[in-house]
N, C-alpha and C positions, 0 to 999 in steps of 0.2 A: 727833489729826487723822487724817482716814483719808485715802485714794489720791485719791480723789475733789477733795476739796478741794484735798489739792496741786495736784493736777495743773489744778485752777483756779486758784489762786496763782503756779504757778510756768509755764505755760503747756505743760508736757510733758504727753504722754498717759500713760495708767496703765501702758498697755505696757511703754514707755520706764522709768519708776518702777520695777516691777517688773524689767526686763533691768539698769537699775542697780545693783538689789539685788544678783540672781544672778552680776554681773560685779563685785561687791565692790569698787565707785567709790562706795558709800555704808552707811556701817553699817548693821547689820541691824534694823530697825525693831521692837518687839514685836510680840506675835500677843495679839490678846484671846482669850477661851474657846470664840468661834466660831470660830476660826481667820485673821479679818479682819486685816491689817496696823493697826498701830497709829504712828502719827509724831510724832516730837517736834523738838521747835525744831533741834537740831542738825542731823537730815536733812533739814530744812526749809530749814535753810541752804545743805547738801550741795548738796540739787537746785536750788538758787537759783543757788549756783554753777555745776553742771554749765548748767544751761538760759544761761546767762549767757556762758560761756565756749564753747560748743556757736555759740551764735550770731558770735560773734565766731571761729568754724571754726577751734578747737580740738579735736583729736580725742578717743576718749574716754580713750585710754592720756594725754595729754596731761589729759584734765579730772581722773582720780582723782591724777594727781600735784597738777596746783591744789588741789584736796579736802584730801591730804596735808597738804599746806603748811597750809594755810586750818587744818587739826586739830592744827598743830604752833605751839605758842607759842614756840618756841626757831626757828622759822623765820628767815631772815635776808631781806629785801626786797630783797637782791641777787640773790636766787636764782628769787624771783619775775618781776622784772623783766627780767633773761634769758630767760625763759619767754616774755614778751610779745615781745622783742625777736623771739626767733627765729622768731614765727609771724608777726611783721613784714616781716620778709625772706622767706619763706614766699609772704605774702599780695604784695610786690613783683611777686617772681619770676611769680607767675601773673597777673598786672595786665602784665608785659610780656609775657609770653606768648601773651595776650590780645589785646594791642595790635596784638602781627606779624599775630594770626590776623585780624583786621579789617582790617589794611592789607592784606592779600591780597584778601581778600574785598570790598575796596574795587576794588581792581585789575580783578579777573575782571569785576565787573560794569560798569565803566568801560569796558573793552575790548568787552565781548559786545553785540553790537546789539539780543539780544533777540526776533529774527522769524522768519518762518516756513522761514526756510532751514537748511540742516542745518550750517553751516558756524559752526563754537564756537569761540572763541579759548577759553572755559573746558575745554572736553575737550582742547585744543588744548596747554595749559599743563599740564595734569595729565597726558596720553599722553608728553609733551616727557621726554627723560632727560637 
């Protein structure tokens, strides 16, 4: 299979495919006699993986360890599922983080009337120490 197709399959660009390769998150695919990458079912699954756990904002030191695991039959599914875990708390932590930052932003616009006066509770709150 060459880059193309993957990267139709798996929904990543060639780019991406290619900086997987050179960042050693996916074995090295062959080269035909033109020098073309060449893919087989393994890195096919690779990049399925990475595209899969990429979405689910895992980063990519974090996706070649999924990768790992995923190439290791001696793997234990405890070890994976710690993996999930921690990007669980991860993905929390920025959901409340998120939250405070909209309650502010709920707040400023609440307070601010909005008109043509110079008079801002939001600069008002932000100059405040």
């Amino acid at each position: 299979m060459n880059i193309s197709e993957i990267a139709s399959q798996t929904g990543l660009s060639a780019k991406s495919i290619r900086m997987y390769e050179d960042k050693k998150i996916i074995s090295t695919p062959l080269r035909s006699d033109n020098g073309y990458r060449i893919y087989n079912e393994k890195q096919v699954t690779q990049l399925g993986i990475i595209a899969k756990a990429r979405r689910a904002g895992f980063s990519l030191d974090e996706c070649k360890a999924l990768v790992e695991l995923a190439d290791n039959p001696c793997r234990e599914s405890a070890e994976v599922k710690e993996k999930a875990k921690k990007k669980l708390e991860e993905v929390n932590k920025k959901i409340a983080d998120l939250q405070a930052i909209k309650q502010t932003l709920d707040e400023w616009i609440k307070l601010c009337p909005g008109d043509s006066n110079s008079e801002c509770p939001i600069i008002d709150s932000l100059t405040r120490k």
